[in-house]
Each structure stands twice: as structure tokens, then as C-alpha cells.
mmCIF file of the N, C-alpha and C atoms, coordinates in Angstrom:
data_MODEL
# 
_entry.id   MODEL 
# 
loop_
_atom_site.group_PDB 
_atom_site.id 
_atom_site.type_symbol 
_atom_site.label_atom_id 
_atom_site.label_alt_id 
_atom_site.label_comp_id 
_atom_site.label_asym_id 
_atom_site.label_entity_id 
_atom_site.label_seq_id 
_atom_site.pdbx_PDB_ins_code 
_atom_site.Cartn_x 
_atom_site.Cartn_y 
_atom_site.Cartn_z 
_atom_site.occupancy 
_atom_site.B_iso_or_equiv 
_atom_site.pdbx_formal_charge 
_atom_site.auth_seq_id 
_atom_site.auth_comp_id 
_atom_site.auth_asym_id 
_atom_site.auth_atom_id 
_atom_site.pdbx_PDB_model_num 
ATOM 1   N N  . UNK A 1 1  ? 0.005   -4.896  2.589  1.00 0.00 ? 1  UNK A N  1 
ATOM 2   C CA . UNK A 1 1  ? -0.620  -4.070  3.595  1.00 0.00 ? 1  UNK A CA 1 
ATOM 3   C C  . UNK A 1 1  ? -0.202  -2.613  3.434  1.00 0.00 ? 1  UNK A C  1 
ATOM 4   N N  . UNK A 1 2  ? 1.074   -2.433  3.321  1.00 0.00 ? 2  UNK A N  1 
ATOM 5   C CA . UNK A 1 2  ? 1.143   -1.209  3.525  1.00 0.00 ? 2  UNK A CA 1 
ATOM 6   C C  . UNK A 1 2  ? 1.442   -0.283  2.345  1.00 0.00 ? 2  UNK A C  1 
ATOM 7   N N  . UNK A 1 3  ? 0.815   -0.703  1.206  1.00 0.00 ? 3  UNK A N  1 
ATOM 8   C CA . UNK A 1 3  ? 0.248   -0.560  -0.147 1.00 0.00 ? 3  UNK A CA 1 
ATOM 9   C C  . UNK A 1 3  ? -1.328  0.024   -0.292 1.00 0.00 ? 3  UNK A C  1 
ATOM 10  N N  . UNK A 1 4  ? -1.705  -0.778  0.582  1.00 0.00 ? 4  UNK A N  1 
ATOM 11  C CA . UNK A 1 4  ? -3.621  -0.224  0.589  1.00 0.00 ? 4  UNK A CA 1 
ATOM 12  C C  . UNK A 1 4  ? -3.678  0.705   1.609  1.00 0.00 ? 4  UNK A C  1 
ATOM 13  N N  . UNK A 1 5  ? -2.507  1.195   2.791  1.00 0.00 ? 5  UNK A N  1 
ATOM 14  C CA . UNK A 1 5  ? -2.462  1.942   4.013  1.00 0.00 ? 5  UNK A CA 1 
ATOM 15  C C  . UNK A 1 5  ? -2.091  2.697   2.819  1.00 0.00 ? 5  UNK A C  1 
ATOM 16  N N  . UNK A 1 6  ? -1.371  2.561   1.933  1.00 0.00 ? 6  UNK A N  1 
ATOM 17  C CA . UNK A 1 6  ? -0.844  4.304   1.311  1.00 0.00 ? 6  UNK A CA 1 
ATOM 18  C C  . UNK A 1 6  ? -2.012  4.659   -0.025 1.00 0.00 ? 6  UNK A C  1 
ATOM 19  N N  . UNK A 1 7  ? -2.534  3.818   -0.523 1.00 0.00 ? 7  UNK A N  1 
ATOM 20  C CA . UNK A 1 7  ? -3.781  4.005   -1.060 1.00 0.00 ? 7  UNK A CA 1 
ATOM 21  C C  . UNK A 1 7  ? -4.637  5.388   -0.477 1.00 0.00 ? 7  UNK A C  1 
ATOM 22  N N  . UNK A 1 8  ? -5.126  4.390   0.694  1.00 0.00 ? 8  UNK A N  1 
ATOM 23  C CA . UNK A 1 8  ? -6.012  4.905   1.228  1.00 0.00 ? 8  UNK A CA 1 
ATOM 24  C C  . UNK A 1 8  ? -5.998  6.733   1.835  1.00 0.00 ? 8  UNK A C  1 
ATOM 25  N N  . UNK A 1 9  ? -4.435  6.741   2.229  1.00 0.00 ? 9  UNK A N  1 
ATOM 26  C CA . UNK A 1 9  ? -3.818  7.581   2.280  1.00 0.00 ? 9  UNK A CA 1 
ATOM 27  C C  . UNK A 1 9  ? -4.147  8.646   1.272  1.00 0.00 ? 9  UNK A C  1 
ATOM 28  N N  . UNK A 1 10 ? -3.540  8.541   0.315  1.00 0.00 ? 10 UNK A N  1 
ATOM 29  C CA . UNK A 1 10 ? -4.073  9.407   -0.885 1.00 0.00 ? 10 UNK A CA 1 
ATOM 30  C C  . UNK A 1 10 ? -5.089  9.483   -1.482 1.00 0.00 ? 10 UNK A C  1 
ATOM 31  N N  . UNK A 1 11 ? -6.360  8.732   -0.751 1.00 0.00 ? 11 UNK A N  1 
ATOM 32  C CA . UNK A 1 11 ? -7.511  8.998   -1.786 1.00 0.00 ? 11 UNK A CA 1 
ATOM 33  C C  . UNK A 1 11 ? -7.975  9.636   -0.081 1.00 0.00 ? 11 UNK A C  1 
ATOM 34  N N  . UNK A 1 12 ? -7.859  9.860   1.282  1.00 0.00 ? 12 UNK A N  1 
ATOM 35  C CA . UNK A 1 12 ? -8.070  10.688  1.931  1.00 0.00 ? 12 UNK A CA 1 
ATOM 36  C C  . UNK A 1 12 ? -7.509  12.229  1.868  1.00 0.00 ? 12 UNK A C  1 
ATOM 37  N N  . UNK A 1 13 ? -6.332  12.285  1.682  1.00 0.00 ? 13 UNK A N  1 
ATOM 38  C CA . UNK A 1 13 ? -6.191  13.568  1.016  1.00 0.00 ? 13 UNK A CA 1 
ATOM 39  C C  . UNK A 1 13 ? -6.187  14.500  0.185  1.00 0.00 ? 13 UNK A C  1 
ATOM 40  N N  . UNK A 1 14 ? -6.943  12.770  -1.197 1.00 0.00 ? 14 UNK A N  1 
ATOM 41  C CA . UNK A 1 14 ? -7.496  14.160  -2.251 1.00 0.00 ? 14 UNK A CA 1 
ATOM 42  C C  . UNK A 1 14 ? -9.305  14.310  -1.514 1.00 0.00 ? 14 UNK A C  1 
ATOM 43  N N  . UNK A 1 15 ? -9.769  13.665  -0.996 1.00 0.00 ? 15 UNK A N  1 
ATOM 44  C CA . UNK A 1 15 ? -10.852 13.993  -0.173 1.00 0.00 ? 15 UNK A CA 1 
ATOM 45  C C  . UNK A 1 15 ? -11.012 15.635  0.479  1.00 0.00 ? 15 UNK A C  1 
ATOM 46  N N  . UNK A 1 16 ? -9.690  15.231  1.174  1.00 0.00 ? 16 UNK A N  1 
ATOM 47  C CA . UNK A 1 16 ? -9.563  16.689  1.704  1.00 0.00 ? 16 UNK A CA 1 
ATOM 48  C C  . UNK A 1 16 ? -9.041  17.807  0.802  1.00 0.00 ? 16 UNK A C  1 
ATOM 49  N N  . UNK A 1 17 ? -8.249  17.531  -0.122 1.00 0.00 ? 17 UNK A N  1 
ATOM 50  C CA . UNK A 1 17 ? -8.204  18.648  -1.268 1.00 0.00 ? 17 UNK A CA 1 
ATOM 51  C C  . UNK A 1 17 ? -9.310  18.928  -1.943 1.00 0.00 ? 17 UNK A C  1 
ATOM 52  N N  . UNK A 1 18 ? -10.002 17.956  -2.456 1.00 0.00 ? 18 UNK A N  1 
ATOM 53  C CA . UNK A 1 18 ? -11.494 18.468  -2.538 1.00 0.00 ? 18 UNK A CA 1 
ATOM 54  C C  . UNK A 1 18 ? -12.882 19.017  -2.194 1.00 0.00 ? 18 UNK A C  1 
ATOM 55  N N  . UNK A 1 19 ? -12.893 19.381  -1.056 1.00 0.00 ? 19 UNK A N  1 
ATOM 56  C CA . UNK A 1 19 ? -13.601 19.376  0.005  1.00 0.00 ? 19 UNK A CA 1 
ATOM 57  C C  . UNK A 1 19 ? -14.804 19.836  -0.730 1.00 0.00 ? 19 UNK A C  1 
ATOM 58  N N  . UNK A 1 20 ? -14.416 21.200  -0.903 1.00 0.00 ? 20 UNK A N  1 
ATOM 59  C CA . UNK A 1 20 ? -15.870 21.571  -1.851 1.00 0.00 ? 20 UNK A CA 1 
ATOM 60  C C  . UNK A 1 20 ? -16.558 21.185  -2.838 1.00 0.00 ? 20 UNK A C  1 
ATOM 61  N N  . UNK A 1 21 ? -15.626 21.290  -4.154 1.00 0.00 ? 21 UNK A N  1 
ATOM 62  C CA . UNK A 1 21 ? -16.669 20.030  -4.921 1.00 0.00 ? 21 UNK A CA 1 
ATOM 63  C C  . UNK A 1 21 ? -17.112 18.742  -4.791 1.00 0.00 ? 21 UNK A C  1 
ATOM 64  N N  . UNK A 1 22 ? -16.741 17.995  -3.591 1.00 0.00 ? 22 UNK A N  1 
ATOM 65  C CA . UNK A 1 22 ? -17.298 16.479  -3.067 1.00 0.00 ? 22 UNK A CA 1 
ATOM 66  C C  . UNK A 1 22 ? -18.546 17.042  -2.122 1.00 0.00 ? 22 UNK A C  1 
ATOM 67  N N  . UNK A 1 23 ? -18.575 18.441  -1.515 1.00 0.00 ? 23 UNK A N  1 
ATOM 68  C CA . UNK A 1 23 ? -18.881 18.529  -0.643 1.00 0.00 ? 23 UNK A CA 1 
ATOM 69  C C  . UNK A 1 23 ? -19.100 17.446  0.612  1.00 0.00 ? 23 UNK A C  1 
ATOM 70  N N  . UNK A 1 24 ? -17.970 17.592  1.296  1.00 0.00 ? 24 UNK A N  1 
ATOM 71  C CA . UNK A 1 24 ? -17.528 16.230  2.141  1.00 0.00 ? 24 UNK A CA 1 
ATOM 72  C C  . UNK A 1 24 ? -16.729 17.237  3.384  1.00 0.00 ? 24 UNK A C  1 
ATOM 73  N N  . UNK A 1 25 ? -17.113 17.482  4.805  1.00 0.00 ? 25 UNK A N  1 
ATOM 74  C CA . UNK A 1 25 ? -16.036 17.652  5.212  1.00 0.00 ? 25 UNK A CA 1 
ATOM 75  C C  . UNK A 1 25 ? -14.441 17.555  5.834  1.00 0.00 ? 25 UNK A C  1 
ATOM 76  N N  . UNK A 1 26 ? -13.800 18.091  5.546  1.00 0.00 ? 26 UNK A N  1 
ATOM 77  C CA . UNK A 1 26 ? -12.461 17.985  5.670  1.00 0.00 ? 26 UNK A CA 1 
ATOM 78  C C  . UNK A 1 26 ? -12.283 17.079  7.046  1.00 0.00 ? 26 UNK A C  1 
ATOM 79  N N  . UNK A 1 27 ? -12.689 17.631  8.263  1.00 0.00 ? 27 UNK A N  1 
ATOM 80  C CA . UNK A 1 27 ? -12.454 17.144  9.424  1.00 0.00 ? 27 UNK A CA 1 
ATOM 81  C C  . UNK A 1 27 ? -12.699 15.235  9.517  1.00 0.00 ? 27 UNK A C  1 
ATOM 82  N N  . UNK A 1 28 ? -14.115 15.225  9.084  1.00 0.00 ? 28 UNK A N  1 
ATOM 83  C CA . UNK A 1 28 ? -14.782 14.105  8.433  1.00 0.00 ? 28 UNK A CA 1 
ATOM 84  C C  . UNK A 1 28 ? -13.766 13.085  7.654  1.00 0.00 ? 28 UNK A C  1 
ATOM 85  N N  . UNK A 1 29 ? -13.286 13.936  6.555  1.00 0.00 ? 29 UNK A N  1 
ATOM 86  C CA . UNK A 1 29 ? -12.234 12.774  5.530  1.00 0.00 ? 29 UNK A CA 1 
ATOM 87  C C  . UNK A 1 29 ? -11.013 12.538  6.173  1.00 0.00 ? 29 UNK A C  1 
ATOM 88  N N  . UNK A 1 30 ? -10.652 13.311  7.024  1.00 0.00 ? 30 UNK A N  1 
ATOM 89  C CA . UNK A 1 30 ? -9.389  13.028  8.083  1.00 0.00 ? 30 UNK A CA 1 
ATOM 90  C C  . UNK A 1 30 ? -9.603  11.843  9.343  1.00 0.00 ? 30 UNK A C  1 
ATOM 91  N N  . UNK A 1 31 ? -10.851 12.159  9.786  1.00 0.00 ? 31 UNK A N  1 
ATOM 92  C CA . UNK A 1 31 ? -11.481 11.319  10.724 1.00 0.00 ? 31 UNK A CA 1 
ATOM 93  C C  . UNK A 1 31 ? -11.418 9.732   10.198 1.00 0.00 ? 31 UNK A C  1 
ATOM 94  N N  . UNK A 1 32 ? -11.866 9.843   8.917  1.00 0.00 ? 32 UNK A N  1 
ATOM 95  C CA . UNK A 1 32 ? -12.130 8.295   8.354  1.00 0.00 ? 32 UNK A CA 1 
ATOM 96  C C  . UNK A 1 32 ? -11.330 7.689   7.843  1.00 0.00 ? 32 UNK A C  1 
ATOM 97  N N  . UNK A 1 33 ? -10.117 8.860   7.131  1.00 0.00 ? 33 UNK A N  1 
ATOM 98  C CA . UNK A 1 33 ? -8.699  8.091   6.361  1.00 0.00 ? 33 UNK A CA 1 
ATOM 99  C C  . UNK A 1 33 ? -8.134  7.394   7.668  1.00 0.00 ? 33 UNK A C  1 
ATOM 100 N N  . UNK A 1 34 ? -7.785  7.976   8.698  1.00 0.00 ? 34 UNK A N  1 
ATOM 101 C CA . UNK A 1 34 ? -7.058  8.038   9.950  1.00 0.00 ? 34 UNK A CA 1 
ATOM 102 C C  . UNK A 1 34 ? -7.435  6.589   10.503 1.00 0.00 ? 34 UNK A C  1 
ATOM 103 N N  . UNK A 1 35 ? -9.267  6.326   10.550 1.00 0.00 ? 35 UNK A N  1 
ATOM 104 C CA . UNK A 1 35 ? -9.636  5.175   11.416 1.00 0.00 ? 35 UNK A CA 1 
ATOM 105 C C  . UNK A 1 35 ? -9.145  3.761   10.523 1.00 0.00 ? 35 UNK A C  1 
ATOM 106 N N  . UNK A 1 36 ? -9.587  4.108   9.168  1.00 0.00 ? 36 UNK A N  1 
ATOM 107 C CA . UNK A 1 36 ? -9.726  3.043   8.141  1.00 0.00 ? 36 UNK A CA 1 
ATOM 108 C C  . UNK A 1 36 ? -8.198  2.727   8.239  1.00 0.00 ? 36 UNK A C  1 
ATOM 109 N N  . UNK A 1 37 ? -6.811  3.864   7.688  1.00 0.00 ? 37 UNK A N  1 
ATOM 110 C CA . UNK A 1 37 ? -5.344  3.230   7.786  1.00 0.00 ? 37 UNK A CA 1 
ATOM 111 C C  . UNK A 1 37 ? -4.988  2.289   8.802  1.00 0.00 ? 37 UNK A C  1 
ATOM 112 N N  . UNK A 1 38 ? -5.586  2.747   10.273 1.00 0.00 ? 38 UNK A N  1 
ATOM 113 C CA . UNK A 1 38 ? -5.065  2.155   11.832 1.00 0.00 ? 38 UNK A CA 1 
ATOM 114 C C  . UNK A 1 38 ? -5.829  0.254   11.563 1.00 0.00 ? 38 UNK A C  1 
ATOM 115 N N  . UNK A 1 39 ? -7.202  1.047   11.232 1.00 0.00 ? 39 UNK A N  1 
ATOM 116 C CA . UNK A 1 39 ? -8.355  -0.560  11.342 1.00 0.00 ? 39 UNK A CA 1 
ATOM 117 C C  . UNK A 1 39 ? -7.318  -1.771  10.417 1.00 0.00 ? 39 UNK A C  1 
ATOM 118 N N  . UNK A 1 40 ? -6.837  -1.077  9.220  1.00 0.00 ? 40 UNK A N  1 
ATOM 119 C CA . UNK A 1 40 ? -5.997  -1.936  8.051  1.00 0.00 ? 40 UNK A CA 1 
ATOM 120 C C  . UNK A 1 40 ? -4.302  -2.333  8.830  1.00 0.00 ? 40 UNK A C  1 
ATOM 121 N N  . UNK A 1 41 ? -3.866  -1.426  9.434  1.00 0.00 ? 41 UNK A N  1 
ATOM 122 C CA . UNK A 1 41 ? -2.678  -2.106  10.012 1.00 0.00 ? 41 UNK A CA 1 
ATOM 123 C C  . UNK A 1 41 ? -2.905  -2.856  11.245 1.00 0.00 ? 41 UNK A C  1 
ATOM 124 N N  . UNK A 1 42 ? -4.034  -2.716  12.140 1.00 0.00 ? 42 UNK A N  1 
ATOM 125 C CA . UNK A 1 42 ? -4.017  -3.670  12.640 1.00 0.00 ? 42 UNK A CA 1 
ATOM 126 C C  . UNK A 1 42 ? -4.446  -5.061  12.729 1.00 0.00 ? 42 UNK A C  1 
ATOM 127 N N  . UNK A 1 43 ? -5.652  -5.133  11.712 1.00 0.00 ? 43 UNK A N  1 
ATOM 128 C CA . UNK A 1 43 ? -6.393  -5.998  11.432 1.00 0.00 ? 43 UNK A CA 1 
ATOM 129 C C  . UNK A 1 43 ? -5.663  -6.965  10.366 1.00 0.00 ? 43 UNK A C  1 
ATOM 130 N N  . UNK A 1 44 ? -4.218  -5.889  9.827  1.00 0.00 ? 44 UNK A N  1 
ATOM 131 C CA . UNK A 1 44 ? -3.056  -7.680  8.823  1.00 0.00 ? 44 UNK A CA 1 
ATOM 132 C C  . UNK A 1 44 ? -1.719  -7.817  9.615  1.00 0.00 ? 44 UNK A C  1 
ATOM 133 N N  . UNK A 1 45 ? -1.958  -7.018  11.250 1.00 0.00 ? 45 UNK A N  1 
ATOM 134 C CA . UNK A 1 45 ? -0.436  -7.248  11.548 1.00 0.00 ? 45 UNK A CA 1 
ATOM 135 C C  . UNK A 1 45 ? -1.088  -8.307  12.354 1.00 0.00 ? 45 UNK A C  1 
ATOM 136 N N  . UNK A 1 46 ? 0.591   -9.439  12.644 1.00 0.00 ? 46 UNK A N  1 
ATOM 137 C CA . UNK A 1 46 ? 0.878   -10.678 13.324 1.00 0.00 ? 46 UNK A CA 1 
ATOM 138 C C  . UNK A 1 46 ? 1.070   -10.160 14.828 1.00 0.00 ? 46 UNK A C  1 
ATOM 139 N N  . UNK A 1 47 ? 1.328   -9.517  15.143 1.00 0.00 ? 47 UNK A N  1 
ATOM 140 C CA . UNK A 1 47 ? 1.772   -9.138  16.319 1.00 0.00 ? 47 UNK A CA 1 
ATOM 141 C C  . UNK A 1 47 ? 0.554   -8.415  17.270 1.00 0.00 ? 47 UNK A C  1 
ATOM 142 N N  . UNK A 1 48 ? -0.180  -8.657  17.722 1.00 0.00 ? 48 UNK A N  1 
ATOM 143 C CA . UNK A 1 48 ? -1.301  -8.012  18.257 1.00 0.00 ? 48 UNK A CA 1 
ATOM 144 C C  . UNK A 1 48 ? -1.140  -7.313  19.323 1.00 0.00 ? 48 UNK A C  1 
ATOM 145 N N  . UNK A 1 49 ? 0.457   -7.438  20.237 1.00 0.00 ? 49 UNK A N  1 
ATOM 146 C CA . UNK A 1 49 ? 0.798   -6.928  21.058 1.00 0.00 ? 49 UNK A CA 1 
ATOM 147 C C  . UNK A 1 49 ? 1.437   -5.333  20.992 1.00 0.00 ? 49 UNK A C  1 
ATOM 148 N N  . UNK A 1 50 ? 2.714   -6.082  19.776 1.00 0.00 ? 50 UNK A N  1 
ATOM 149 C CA . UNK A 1 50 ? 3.013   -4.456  19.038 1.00 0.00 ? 50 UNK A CA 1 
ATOM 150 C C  . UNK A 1 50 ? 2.181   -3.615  18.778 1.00 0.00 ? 50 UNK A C  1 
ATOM 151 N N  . UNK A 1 51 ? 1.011   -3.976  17.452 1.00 0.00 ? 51 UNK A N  1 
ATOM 152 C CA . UNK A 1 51 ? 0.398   -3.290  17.160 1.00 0.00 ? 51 UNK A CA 1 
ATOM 153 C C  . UNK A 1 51 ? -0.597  -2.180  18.494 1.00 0.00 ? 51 UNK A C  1 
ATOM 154 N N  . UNK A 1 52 ? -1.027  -3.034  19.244 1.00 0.00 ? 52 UNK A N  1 
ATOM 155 C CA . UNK A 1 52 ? -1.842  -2.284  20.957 1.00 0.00 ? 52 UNK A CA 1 
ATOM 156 C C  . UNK A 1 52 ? -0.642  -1.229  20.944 1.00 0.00 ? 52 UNK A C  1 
ATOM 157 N N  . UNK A 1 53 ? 0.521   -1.567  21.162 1.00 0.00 ? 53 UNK A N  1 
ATOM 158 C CA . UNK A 1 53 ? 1.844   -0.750  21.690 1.00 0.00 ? 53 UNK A CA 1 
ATOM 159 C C  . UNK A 1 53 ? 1.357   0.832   20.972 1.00 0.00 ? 53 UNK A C  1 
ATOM 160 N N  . UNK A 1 54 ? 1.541   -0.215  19.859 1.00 0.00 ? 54 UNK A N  1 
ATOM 161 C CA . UNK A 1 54 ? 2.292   1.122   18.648 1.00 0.00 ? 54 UNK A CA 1 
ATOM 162 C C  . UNK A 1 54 ? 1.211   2.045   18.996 1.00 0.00 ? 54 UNK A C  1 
ATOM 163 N N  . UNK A 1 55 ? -0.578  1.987   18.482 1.00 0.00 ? 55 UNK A N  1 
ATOM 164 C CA . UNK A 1 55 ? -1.473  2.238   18.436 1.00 0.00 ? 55 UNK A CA 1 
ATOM 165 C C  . UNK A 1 55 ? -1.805  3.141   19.988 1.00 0.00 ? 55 UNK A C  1 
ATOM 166 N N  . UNK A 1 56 ? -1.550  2.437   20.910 1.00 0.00 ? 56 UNK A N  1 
ATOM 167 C CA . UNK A 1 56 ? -1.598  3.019   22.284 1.00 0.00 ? 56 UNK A CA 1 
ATOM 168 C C  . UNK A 1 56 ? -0.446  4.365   22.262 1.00 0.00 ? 56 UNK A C  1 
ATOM 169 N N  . UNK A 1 57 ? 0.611   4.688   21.897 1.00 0.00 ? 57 UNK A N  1 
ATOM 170 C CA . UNK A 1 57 ? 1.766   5.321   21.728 1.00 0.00 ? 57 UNK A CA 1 
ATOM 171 C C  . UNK A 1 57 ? 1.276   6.665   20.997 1.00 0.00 ? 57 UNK A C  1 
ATOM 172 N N  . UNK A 1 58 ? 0.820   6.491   19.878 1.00 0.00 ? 58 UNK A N  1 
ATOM 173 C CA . UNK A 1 58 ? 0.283   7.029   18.967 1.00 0.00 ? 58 UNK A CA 1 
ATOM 174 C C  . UNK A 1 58 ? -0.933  8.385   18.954 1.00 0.00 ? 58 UNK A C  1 
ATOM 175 N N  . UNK A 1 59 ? -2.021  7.068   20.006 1.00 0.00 ? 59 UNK A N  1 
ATOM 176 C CA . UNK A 1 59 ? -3.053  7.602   20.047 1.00 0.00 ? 59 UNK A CA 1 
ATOM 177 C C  . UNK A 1 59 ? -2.675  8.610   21.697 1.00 0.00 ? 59 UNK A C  1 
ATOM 178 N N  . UNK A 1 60 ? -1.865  8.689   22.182 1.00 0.00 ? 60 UNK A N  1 
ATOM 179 C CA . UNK A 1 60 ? -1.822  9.129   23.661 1.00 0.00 ? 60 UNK A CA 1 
ATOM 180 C C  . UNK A 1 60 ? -0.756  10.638  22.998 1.00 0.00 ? 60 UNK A C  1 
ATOM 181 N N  . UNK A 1 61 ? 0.023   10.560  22.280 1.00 0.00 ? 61 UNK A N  1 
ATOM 182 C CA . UNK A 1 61 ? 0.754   11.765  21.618 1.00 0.00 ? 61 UNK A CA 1 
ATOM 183 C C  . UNK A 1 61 ? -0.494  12.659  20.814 1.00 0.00 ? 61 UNK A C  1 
ATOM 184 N N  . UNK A 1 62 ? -1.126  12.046  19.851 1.00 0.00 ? 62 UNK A N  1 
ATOM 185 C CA . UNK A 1 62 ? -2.249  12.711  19.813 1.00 0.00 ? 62 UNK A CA 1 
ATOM 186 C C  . UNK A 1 62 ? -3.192  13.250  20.948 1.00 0.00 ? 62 UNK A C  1 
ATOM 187 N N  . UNK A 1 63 ? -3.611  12.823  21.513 1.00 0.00 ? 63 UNK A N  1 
ATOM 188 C CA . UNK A 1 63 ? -4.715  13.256  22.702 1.00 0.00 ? 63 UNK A CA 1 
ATOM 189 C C  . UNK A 1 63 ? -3.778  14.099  23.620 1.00 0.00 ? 63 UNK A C  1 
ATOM 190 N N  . UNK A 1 64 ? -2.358  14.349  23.607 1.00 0.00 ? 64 UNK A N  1 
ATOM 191 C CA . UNK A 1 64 ? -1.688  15.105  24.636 1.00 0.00 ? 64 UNK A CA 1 
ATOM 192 C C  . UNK A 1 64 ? -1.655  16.457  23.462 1.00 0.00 ? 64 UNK A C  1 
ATOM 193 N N  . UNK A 1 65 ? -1.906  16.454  22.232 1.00 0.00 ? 65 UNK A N  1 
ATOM 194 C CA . UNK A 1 65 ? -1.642  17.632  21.286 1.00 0.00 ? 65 UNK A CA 1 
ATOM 195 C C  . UNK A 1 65 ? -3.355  17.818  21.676 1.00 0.00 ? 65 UNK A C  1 
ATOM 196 N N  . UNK A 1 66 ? -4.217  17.566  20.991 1.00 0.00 ? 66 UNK A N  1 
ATOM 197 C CA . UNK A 1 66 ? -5.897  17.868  21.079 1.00 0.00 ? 66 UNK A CA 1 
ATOM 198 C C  . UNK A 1 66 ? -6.212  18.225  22.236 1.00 0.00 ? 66 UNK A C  1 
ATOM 199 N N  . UNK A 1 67 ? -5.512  18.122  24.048 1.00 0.00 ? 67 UNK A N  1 
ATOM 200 C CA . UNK A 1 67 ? -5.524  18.652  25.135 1.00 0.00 ? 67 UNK A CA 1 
ATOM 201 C C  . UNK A 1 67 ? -5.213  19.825  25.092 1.00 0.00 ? 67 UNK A C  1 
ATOM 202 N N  . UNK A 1 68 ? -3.758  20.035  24.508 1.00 0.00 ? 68 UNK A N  1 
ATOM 203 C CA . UNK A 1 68 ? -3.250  21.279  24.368 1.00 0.00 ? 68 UNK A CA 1 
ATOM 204 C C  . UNK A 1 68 ? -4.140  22.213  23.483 1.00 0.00 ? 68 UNK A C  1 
ATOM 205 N N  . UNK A 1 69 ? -4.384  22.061  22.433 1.00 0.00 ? 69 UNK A N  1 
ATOM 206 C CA . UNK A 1 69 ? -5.186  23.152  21.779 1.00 0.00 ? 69 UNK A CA 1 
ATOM 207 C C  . UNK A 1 69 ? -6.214  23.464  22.662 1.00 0.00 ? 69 UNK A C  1 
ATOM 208 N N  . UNK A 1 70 ? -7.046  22.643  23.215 1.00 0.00 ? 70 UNK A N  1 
ATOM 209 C CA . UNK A 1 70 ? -8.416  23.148  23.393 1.00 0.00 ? 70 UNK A CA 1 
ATOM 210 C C  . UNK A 1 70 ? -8.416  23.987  25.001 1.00 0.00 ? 70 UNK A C  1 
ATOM 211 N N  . UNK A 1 71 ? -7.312  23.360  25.481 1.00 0.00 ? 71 UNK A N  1 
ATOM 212 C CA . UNK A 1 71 ? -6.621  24.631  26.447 1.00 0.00 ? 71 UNK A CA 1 
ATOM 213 C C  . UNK A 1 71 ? -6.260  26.170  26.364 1.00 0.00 ? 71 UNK A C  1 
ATOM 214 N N  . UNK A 1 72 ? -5.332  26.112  25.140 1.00 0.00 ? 72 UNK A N  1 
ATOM 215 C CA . UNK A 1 72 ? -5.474  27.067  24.591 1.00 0.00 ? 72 UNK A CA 1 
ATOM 216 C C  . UNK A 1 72 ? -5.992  28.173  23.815 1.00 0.00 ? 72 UNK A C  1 
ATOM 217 N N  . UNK A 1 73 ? -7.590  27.140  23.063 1.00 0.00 ? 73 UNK A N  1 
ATOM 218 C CA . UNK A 1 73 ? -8.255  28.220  22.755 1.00 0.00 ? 73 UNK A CA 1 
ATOM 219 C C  . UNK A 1 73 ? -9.272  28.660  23.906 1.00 0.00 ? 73 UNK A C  1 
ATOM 220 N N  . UNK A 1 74 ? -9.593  27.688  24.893 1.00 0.00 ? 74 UNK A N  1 
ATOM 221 C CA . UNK A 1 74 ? -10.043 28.091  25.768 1.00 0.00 ? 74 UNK A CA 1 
ATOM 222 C C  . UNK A 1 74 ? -9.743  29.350  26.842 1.00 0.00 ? 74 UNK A C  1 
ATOM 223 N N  . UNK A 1 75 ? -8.259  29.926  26.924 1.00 0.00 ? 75 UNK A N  1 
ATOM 224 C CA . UNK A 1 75 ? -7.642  30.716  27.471 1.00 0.00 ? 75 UNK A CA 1 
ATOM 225 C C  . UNK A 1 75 ? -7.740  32.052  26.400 1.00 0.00 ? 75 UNK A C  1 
ATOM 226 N N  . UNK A 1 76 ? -7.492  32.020  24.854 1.00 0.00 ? 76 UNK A N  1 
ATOM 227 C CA . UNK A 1 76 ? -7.584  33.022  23.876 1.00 0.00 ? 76 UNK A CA 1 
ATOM 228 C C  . UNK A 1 76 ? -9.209  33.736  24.413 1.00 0.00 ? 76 UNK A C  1 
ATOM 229 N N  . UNK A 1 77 ? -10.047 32.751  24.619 1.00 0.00 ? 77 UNK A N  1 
ATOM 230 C CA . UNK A 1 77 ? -11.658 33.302  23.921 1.00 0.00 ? 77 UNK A CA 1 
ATOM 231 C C  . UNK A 1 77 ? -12.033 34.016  24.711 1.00 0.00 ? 77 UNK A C  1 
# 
């Protein structure tokens, strides 16, 4: 599992190193490395409880950072 999570990993960030000659966008290849790694650890872990945990933990530290920015550019503009 966490062989094809680091795979995937690196063929999303040469995605995003490439941006222009794939013409692919960046936001886009982040969006999909991000869903596809989470979909793969949760879909081979045993623990379905952890994984909610972890995943719930995760995704709530994110959404408290993506609050903050858009606060803040909202106050800049």
C-alpha cells in the first residue's frame, strides 16, 4: 500500500512540475494526487475506524488553513 501511495505521489508531482508541457493544471494534479493517495489508504486499510479518524483530522486542519487564506485575501482586496 504504501508503495503505490508513494508512486502516485511522484507521478503527481512530476504532473505538477510539468504543468506546461502536459498542459494539465497544477491545482487539478494536486486535487487528484491528493483524492487518489487518501481513496488508496483507505480503501487497503483494516481499520475503518482509524482510517475516518485519521482522514477526519486531516481533512479539518486543512479546511481550518483554506478558511484562513480566503479570509485573508478577502481583507487584502
Amino acid at each position: 500500500m504504501t508503495a503505490i501511495i508513494v508512486i502516485v505521489f511522484i507521478l503527481g508531482y512530476f504532473a505538477i512540475a510539468f504543468e506546461h508541457p502536459l498542459r494539465i493544471n497544477k491545482a487539478a494534479s494536486a486535487l487528484l494526487t491528493g483524492v487518489i493517495c487518501w481513496s488508496i489508504y483507505a480503501l487497503s486499510g483494516s481499520d475503518k475506524e482509524f482510517v475516518s479518524e485519521n482522514l477526519s483530522h486531516h481533512l479539518s486542519d486543512i479546511a481550518g488553513i483554506i478558511f484562513f487564506l480566503l479570509g485573508a485575501m478577502s481583507l487584502l482586496s
